[in-house]
C-alpha positions in Angstrom: -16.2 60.1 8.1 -14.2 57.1 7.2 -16.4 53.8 6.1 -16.0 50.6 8.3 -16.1 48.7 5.4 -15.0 49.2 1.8 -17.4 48.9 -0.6 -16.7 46.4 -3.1 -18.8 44.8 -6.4 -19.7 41.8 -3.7 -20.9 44.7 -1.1 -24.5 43.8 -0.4 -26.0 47.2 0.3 -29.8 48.8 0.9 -30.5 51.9 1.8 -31.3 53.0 5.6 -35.2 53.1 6.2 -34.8 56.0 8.2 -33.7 58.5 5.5 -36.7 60.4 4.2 -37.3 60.8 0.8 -39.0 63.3 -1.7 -39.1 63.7 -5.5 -38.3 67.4 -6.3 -38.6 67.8 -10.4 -38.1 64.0 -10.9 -34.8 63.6 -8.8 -34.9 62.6 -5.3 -33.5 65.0 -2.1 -32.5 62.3 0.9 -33.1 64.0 4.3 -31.1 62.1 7.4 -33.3 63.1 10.3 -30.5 61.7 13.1 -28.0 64.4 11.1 -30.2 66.9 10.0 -28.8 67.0 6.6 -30.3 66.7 3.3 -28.8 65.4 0.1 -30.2 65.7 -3.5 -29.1 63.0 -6.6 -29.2 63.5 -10.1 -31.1 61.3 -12.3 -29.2 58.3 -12.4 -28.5 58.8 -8.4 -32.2 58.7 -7.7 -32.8 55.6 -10.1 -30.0 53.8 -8.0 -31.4 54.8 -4.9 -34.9 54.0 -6.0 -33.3 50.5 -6.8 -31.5 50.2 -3.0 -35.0 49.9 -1.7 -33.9 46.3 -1.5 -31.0 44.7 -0.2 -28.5 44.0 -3.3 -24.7 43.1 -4.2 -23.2 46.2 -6.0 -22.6 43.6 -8.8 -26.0 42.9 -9.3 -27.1 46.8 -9.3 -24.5 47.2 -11.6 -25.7 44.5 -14.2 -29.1 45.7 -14.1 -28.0 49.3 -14.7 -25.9 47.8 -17.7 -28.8 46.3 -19.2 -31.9 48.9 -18.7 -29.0 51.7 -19.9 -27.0 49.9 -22.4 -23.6 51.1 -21.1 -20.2 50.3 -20.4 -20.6 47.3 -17.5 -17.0 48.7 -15.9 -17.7 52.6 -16.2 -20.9 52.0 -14.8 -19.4 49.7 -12.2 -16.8 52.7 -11.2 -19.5 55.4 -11.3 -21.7 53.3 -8.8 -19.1 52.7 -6.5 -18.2 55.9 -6.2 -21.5 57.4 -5.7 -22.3 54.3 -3.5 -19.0 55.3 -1.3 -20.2 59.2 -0.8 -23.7 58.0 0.4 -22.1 55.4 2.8 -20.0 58.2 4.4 -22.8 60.0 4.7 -24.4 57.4 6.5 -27.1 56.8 4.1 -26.6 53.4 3.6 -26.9 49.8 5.2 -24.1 47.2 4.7 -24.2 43.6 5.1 -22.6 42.1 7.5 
């Protein structure tokens, strides 16, 4: 599946409210009920889904992952973005208009 829409550092992004989640061993499986297809994330993918709960430019996300982790702002940055671009073409995400 091919996004609409790139996403960029001035994305604003959330994640759909009709994926159901679960923590499994303190990392979070995603089911998409109109696919039928689940999804697990790792640590750090759960803690940035966790903080999609609300709508958010990928900048912002990425500044507060920065800070609470005390890491490299643009490795973080490219590690988002690409994690951020696999759940959008898995339809997993919503995207500002």
């Amino acid at each position: 599946m091919i996004c609409e829409q790139m996403i960029t550092r001035d994305t604003v992004i959330s994640r759909k409210s009709d994926i159901l989640t679960a923590e499994v061993a303190g990392e979070i499986v995603l089911m998409s009920v109109s696919h039928w297809r689940y999804f697990g994330l790792n640590a750090m993918g759960s803690e940035i889904w966790k903080r999609l709960e609300s709508s958010q430019a990928v900048s912002e996300l990425c500044i507060s992952l920065a800070i609470d982790y005390e890491g490299d702002a643009q490795e973080i940055e490219r590690d988002v973005i690409d994690l951020l671009i696999q759940l959008d073409d898995r339809n997993l995400l919503e995207k500002a208009a």
